[in-house]
N, CA and C of each residue as an Amber inpcrd file, in Angstrom:
protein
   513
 110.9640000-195.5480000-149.0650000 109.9690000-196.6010000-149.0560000
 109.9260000-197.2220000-147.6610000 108.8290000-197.3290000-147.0140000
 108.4810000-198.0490000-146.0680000 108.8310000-199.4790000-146.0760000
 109.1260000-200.3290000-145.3080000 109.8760000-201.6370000-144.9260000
 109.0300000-202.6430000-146.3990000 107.5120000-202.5300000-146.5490000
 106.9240000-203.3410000-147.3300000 105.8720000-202.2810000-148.0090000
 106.2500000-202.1860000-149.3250000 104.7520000-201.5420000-149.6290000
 103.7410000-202.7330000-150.3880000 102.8620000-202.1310000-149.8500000
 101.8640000-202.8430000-150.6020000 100.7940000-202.1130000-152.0320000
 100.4980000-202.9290000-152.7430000  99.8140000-202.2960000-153.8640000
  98.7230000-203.5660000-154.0630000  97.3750000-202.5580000-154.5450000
  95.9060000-203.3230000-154.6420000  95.5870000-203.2550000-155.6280000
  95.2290000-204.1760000-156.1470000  94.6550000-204.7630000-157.5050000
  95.1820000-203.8330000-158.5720000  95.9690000-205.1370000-158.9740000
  96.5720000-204.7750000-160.0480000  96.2550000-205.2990000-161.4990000
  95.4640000-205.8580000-161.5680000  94.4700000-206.0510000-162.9360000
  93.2570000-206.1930000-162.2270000  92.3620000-205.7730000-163.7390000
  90.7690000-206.1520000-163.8260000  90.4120000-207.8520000-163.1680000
  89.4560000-208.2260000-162.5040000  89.4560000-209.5420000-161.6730000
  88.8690000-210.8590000-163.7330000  88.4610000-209.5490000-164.4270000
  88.1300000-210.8210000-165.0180000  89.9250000-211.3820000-165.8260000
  90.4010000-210.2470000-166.1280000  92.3260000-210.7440000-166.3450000
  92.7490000-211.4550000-165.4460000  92.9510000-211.2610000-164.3090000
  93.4940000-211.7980000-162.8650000  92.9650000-213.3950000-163.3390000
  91.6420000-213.3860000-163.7010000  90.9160000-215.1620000-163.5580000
  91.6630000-215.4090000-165.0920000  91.8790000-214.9590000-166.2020000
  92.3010000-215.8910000-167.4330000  93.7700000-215.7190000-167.2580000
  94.7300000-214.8820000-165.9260000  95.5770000-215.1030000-166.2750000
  96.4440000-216.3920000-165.5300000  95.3040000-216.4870000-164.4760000
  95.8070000-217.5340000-163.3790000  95.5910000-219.0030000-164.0780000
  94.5330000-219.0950000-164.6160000  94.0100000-220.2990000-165.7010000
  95.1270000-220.7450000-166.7600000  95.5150000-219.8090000-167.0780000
  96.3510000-219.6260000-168.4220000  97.8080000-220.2690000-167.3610000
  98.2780000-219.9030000-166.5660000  99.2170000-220.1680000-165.9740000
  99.5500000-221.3220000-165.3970000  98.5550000-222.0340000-164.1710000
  98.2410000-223.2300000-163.2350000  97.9230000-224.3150000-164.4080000
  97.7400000-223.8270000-165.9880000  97.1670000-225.0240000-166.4620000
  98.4280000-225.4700000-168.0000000  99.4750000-224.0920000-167.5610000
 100.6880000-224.3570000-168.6510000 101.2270000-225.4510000-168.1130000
 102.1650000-226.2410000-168.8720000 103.1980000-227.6670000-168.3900000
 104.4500000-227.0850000-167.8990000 104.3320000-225.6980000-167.2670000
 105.6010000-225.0980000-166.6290000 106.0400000-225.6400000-165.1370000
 104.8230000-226.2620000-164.5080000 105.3980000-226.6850000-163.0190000
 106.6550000-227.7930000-162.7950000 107.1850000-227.2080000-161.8850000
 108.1230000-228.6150000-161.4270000 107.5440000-229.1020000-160.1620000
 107.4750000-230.4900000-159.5090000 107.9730000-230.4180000-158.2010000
 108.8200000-231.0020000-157.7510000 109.5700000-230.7560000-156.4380000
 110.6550000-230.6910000-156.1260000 110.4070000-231.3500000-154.0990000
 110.9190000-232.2980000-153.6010000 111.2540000-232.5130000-152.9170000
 112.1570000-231.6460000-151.8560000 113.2950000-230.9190000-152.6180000
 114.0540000-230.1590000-151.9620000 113.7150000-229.2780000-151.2950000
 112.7400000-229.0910000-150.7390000 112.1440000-227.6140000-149.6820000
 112.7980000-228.1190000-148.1280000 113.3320000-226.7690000-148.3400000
 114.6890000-226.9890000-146.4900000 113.4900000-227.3230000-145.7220000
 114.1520000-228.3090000-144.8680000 113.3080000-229.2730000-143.2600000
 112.1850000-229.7070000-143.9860000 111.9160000-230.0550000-145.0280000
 110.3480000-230.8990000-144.7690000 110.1790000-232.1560000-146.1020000
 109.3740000-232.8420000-145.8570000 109.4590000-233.8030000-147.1290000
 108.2180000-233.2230000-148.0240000 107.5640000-232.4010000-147.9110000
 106.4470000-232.0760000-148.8880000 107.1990000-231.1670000-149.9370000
 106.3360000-231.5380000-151.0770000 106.9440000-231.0460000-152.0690000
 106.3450000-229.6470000-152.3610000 107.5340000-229.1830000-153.1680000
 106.9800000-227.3930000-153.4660000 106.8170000-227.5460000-155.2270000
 105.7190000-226.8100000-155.5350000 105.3970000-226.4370000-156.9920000
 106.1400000-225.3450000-157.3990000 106.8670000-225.3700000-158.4050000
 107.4510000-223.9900000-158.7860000 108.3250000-224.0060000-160.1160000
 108.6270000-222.8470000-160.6610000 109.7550000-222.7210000-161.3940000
 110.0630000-221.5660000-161.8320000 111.0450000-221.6620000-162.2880000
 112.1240000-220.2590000-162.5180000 111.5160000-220.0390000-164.3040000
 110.9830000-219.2010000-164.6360000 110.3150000-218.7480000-166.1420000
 111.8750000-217.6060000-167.0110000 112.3730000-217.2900000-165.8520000
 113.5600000-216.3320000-166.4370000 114.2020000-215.8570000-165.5400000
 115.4720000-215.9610000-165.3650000 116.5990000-215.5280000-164.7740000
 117.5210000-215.4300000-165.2130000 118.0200000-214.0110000-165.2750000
 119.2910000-213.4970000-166.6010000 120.7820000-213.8880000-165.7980000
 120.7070000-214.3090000-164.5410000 121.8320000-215.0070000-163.9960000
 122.4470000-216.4630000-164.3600000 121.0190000-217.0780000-164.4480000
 121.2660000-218.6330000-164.8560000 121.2320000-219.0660000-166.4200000
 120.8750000-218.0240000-166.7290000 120.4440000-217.6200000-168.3120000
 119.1080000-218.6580000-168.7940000 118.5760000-218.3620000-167.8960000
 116.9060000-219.2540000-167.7460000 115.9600000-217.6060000-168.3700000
 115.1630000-218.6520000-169.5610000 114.4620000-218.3140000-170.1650000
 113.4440000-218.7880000-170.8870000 112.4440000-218.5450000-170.6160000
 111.3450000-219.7970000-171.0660000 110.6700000-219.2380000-172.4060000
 110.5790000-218.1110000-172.4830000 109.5790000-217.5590000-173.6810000
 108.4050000-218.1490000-173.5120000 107.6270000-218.2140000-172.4090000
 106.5270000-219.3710000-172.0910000 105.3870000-218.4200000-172.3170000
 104.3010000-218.4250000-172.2770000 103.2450000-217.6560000-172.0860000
 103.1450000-217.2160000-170.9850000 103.0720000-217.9390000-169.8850000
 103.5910000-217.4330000-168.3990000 104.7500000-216.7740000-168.1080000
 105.5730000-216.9250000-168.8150000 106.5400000-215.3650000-168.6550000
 106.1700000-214.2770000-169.3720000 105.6600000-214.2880000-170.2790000
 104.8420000-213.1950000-171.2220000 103.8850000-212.8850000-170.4010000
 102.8070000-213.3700000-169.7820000 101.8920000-212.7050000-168.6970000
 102.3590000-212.1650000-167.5630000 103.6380000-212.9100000-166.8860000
 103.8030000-212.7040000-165.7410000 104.8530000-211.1130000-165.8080000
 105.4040000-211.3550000-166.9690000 106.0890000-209.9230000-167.6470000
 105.1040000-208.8370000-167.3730000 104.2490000-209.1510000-168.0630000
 103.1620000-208.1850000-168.5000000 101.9890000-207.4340000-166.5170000
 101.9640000-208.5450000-165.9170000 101.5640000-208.3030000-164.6100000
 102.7350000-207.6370000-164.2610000 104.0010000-208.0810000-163.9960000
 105.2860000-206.7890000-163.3630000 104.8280000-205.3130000-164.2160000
 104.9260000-205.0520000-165.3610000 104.8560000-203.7340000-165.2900000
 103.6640000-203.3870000-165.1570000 102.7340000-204.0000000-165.1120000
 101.1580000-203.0360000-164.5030000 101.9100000-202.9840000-162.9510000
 101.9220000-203.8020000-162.1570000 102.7470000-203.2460000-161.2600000
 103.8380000-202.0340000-161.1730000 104.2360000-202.0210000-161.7110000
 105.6520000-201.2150000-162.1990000 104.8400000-199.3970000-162.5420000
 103.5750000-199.8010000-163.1440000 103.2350000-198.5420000-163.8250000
 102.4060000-197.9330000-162.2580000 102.4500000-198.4050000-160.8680000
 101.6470000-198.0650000-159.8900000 102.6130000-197.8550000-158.9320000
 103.4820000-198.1520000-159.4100000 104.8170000-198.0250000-158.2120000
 106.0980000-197.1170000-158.8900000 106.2570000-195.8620000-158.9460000
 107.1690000-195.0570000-159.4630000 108.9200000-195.3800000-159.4050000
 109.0920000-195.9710000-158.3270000 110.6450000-196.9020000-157.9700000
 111.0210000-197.6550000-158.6230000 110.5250000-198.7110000-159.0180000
 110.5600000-199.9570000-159.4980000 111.5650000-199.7550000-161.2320000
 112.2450000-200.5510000-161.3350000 113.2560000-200.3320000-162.5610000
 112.2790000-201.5930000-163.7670000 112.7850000-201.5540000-164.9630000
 112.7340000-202.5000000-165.9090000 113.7430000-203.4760000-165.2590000
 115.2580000-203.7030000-164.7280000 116.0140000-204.3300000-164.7660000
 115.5900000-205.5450000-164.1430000 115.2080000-206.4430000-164.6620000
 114.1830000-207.7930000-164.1430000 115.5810000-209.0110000-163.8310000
 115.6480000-209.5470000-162.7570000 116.5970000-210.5770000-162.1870000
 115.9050000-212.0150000-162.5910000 114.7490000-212.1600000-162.1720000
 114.4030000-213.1190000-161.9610000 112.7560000-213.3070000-161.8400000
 111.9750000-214.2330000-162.6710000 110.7390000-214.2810000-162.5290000
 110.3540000-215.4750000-161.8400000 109.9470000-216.1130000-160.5500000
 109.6770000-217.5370000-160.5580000 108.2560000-217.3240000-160.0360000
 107.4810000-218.4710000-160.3330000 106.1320000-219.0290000-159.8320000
 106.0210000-219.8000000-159.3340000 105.3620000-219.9920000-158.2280000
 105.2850000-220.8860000-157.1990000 103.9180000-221.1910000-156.5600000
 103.7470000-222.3740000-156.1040000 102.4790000-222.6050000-155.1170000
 102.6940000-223.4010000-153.9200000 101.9580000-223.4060000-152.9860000
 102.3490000-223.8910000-151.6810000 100.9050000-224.6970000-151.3770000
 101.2700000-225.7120000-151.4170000  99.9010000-226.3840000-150.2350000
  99.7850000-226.3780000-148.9070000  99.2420000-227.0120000-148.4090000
  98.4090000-227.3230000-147.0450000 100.2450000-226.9780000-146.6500000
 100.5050000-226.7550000-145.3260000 101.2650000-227.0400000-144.2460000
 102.8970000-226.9750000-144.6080000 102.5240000-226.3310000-145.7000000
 104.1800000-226.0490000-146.7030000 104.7630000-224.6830000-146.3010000
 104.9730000-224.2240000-145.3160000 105.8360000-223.3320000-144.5700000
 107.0200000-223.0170000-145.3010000 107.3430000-221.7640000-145.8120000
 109.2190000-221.6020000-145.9600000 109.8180000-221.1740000-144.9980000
 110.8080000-221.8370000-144.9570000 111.8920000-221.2780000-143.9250000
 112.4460000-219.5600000-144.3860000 112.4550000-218.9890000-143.2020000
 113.1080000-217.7390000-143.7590000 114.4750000-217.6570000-144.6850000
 114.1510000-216.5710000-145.4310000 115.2950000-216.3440000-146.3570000
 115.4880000-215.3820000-147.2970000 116.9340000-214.5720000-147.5000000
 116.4790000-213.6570000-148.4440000 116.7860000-213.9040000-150.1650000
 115.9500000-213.0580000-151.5520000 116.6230000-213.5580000-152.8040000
 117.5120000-212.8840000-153.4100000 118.0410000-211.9560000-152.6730000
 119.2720000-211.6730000-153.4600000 120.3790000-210.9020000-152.7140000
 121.4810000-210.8640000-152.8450000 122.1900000-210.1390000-151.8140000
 122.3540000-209.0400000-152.9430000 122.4810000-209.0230000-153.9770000
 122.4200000-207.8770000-155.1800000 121.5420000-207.0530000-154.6440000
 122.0230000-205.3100000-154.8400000 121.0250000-204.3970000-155.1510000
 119.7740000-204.4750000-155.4300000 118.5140000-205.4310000-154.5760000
 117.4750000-205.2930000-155.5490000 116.3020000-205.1610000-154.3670000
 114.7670000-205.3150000-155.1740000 114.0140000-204.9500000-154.3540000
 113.3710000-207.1400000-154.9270000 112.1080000-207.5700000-154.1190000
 111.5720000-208.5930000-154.3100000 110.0570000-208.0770000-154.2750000
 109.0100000-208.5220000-155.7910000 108.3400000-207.7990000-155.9250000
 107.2160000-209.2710000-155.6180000 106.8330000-209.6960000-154.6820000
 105.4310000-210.8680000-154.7680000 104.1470000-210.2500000-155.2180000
 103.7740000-211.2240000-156.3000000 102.2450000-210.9040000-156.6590000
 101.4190000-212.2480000-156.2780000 100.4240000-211.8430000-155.5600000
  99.5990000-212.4050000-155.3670000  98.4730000-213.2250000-156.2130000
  98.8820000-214.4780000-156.7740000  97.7590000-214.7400000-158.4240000
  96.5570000-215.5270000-158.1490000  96.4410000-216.2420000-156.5980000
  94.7640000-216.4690000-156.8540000  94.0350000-215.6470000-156.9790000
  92.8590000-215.8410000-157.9370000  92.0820000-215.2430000-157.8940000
  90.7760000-215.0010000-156.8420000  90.8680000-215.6770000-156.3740000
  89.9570000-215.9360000-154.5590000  90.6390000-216.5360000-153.7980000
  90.2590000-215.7290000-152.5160000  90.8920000-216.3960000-151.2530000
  90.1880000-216.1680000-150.2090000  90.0220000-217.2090000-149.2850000
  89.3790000-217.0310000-148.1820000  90.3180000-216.3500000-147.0290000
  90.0940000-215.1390000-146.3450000  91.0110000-215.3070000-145.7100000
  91.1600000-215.7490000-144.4070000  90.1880000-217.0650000-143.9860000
  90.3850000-217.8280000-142.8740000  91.6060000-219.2430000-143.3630000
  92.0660000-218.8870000-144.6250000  92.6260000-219.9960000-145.1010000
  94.3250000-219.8510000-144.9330000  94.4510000-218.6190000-144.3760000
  96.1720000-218.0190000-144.1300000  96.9630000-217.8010000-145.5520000
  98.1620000-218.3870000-145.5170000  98.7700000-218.4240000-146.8230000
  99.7860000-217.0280000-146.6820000  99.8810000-216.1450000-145.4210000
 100.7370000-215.2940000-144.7570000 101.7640000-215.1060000-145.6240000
 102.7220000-214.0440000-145.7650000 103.7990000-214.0200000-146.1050000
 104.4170000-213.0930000-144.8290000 105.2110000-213.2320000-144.4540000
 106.2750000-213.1160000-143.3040000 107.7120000-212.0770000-143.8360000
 107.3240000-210.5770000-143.8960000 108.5590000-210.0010000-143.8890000
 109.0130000-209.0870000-142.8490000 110.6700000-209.4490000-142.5320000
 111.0130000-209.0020000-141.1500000 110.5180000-209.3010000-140.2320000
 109.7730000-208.4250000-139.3300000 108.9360000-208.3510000-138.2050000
 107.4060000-208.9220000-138.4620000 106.8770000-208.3290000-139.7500000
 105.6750000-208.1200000-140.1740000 105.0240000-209.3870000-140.9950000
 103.9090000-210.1100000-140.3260000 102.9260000-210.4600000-141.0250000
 101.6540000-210.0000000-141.9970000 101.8550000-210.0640000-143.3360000
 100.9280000-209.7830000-144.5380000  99.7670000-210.7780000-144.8740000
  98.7810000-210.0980000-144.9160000  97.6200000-211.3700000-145.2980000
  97.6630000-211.7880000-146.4420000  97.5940000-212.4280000-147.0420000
  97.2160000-213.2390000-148.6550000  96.5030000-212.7560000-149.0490000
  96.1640000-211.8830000-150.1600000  94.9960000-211.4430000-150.7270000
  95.2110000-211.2170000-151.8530000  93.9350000-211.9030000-152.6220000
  94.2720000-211.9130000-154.4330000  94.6280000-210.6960000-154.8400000
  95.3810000-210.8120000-156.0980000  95.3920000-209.3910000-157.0160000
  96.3200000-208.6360000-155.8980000  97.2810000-208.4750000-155.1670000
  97.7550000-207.8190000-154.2580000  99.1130000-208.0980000-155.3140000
 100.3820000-206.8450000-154.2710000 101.7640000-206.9860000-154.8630000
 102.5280000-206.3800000-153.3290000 103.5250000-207.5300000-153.6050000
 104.3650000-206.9230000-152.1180000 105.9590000-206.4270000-152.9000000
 106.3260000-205.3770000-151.7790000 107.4950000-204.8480000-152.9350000
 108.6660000-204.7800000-150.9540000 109.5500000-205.5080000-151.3490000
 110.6260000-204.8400000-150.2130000 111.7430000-205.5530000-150.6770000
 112.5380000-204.9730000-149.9570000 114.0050000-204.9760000-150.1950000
 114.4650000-206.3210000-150.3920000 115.3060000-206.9160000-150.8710000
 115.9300000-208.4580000-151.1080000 116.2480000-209.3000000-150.4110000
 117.3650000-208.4170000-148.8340000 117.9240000-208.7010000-148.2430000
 117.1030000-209.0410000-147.0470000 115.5760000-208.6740000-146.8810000
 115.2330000-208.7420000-145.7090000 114.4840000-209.9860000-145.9210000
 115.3630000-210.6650000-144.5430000 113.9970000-212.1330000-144.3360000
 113.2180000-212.5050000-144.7870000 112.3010000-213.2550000-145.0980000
 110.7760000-213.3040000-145.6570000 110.9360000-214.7460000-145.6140000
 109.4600000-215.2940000-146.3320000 108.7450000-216.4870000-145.8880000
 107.1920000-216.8270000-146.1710000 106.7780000-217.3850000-146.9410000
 105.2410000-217.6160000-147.2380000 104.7760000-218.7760000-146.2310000
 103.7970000-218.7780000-145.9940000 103.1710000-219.5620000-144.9750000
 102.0790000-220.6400000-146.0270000 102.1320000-221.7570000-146.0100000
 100.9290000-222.8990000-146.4370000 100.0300000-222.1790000-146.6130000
  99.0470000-222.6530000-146.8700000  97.8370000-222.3530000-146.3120000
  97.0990000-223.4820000-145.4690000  95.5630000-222.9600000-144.9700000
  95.3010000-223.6770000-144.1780000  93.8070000-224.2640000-144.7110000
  94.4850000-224.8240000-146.1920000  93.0150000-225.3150000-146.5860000
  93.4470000-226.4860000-147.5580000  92.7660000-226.6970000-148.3290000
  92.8120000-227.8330000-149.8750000  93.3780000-226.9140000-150.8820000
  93.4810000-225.5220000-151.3640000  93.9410000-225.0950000-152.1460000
  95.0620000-224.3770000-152.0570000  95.7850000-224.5180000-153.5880000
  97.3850000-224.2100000-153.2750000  96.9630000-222.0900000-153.6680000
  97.8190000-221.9150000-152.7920000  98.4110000-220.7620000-152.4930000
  99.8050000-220.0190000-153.5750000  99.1690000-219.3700000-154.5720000
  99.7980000-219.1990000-155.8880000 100.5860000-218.1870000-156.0010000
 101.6530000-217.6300000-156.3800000 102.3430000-216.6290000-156.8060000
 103.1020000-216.2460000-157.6710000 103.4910000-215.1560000-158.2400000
 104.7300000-214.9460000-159.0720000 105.8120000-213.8920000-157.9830000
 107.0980000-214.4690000-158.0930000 108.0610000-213.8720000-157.1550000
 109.3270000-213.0130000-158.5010000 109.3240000-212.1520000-158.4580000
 110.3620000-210.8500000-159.0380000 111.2020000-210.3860000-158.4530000
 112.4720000-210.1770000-158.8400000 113.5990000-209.8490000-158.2480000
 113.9840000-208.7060000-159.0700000 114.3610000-207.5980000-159.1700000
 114.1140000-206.6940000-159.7980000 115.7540000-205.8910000-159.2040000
 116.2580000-205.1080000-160.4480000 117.4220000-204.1320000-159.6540000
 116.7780000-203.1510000-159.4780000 117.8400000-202.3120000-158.3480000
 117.1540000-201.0630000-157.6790000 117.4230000-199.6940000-158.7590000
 117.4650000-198.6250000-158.0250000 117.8640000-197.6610000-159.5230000
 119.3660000-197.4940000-158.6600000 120.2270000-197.1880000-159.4600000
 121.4670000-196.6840000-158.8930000 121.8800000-195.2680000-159.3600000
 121.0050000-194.4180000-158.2050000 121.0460000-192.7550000-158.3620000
 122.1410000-192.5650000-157.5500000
């Protein structure tokens, strides 16, 4: 596998729109102050992680389940062994600091869940070397350990995702 693969549309746009609706409008968000160097707050939460023994049975983990393996069914690598599901959004000028999610065997699978995006509006994700554009319905797949980083965006609307942590196969 190349450093980042990328994969394009991974549901029908009219799914993509009831699943983002269905999601941004569940009572699953937190926010949180704690985002390293900055006082703006980050939207997010952990829907399932078999480490922390976080499990929501939410509808948004049932969709966001259901988006990993349409992913999964376009990408031949990719295992069932699911680490971790979280969702997140970023506003205006909400930068992450680099960082990686797992030092475990795994790959980090970002899906992209607005359903429109301008792309004069940024919202970047940053792996390794390489800058990725934001683009709806997209899926980024690379290794755990390598750097990464989502960028704000550069508008009024938050910048949405589901982040997967996934084990690798151990051939």
């Amino acid at each position: 596998m190349e450093k980042v693969k990328i994969v394009e549309n991974i549901l029908p746009n009219n799914i993509l729109n009831y699943v983002y609706q269905v999601i941004i409008n569940e009572p699953i968000w937190t926010l949180s102050t704690k985002s390293q160097n900055t006082e703006f707050t980050i939207a997010g939460s952990n829907l399932f992680d078999k480490h922390r023994n976080i499990n929501t049975k939410s509808n948004s983990q049932i969709l966001a389940s259901m988006i990993y393996m349409c992913i999964k069914d376009k990408v031949d690598f990719l295992t069932n062994d699911i680490h971790r599901i979280h969702i997140g959004a970023k506003a205006n000028l909400q930068d992450d600091n680099l960082h990686i999610d797992s030092i475990e065997n795994c790959y980090t699978v970002l899906f992209y869940l607005n359903p429109y995006w301008n792309k004069e509006w940024g919202g970047e994700t940053i792996v390794g070397n390489e800058k990725i554009q934001y683009k709806p319905n997209r899926a980024l797949i690379y290794d755990s350990k390598i750097l990464h980083g989502g960028m704000g965006p550069k508008s009024p609307h938050l910048r949405t995702y589901i982040n997967y942590v996934v084990g690798k196969n151990n051939l």
